[in-house]
N, C-alpha and C positions, 0 to 999 in steps of 0.2 A: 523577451529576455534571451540572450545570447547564448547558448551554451558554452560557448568556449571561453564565456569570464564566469560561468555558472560554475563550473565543474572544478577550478582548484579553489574556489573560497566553499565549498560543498567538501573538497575533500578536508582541508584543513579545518574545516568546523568538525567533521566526525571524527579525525584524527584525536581531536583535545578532548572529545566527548570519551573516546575509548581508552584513552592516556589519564582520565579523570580531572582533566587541568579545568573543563568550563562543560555541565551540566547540560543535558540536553531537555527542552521542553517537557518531554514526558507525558507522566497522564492527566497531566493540566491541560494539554492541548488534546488530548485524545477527548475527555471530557466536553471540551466546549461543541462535537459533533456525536457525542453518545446518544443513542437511540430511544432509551430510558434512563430517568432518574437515577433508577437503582444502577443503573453501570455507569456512572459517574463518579463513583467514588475508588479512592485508590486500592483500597482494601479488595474490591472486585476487580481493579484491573489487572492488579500485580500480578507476574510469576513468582515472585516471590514465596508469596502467601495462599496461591492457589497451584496447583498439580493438574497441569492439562500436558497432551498430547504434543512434540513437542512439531516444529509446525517454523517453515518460513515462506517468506515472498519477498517478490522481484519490486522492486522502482526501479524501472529501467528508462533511460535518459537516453536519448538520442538528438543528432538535429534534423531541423528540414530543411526546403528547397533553399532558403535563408537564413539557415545557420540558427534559428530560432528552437530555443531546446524544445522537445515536445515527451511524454510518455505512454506508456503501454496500458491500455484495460480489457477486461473479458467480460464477456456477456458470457454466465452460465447456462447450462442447458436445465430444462425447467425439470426434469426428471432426476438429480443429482441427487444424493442423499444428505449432503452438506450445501446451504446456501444455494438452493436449486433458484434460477430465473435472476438472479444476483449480478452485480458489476463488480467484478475482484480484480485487484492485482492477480499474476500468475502466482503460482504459490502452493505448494502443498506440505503434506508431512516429512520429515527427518525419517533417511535410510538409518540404520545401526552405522553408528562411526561418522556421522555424516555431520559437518560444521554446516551453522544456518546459512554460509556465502555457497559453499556447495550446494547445498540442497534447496538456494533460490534461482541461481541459474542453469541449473540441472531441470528442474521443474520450468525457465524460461524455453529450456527447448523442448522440451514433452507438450509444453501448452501454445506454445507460440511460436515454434521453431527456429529460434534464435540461438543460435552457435554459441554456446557458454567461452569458446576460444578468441569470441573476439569481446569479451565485456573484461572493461577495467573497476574491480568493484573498489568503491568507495568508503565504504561504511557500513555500520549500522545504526537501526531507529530502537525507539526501545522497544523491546520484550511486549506484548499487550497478552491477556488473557482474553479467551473469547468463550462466554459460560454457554451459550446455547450448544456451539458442536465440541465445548473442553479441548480447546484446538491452545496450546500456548505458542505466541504466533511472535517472530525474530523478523524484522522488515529487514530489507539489506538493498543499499543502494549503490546501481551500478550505471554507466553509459559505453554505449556504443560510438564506434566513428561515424556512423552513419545507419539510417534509418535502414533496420534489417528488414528482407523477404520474407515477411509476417506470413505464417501456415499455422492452421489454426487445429487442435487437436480436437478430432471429430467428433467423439464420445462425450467431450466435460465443456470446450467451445463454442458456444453457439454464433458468437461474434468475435470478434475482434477491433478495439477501437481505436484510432490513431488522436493524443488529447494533445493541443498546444497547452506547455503549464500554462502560460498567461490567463487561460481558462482556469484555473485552478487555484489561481493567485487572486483573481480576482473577486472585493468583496462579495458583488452581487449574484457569486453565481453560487452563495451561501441559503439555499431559502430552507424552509419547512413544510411540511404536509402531514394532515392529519394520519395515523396508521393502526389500523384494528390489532389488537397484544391479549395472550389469555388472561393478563387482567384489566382488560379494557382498550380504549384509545387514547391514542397518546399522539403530541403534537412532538413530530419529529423532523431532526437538521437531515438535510442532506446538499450534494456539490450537487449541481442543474451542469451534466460533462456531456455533449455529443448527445443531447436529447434523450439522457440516460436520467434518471435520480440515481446516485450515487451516497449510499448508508450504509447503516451499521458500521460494521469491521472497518470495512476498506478505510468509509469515509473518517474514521476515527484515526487509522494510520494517516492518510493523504494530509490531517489537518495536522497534523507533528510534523513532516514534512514542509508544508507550507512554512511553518513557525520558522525552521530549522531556514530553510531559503531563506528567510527573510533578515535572520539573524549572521548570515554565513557573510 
């Protein structure tokens, strides 16, 4: 997929979503890649309805060598206190005052070192709540003119990974794998991105995105 036919039906899709003229996916689509049963329902995903932390991340959009959009993931560092060993969007908590487009590409340069000066942000995805770290988490979706000098923050980075969406768009790289939970094992979705399993959160976010592409 192109980016450059990607990026204004992406923007005028979030444009109508934040104008409230046409609905965005929501947690219908976050659902179909939730971890457990029990976070599948709207009641547990909502900010609405639940008070967490308040919390954004990057979808950062860029192209490659042929103009093919591609986006940003992290490998956490296995020691973190939140989502330690994890594939995340960049992303972290809300300063005081701080809007969730601020504080995703603020957090794109502290994690990935990407110059907040040069992203044209888009939009946003909805709101999700995330009950394990009570993180409530504001996706915001932005692109670059071109694929930035990726530096990876020492501390919270373990990786850095460069995804073609087309990987992400694609049905099969939807699988599941069995995953130990303190109350059991549970057969869980995740994206197969860069020989990563890619779950919980993120992949809950990435799958509203996909929805959103495909609708845009």
């Amino acid at each position: 997929m192109q980016l450059s036919r990607l990026v204004p039906a992406l923007r005028a899709r979030l444009a109508e979503a934040a104008a409230g003229a046409a609905a965005l996916p929501g947690h219908g689509a976050h659902a179909e890649m939730a971890p457990f049963p029990a976070r599948a329902a709207v009641e547990t995903l909502s900010t609405d309805t639940n008070e967490g932390r308040p919390a954004a991340t990057l979808v950062l959009l860029y192209p490659g060598d042929q103009g093919e959009a591609r986006f940003v993931l992290t490998v956490r560092h296995g020691d973190l206190r939140d989502h330690a060993g994890q594939v995340s969007l960049p992303g972290g908590s809300l300063e005081p005052g701080e809007t969730p487009e601020a504080a995703a590409c603020r957090e794109g340069w502290e994690e990935v070192g990407v110059d907040p000066g040069a992203l044209d942000v888009l939009g946003r995805l909805t709101p999700i709540y995330i009950p394990p770290s009570r993180f409530s988490v504001w996706p915001v979706v932005a692109v670059a003119p071109q694929r930035p000098p990726f530096v990876a923050q020492e501390t919270e980075v373990a990786r850095i990974l460069d995804i073609p969406l087309a990987d992400l768009l694609a049905p099969e790289r939807r699988q599941r794998a069995m995953r130990d939970a303190p109350l059991g094992r549970f057969d869980v979705p995740f994206f197969d991105l860069a020989g990563h399993q890619v779950w919980g959160a993120t992949a809950m976010m990435l799958a509203e995105f996909v929805a959103v592409v495909a609708s845009a």
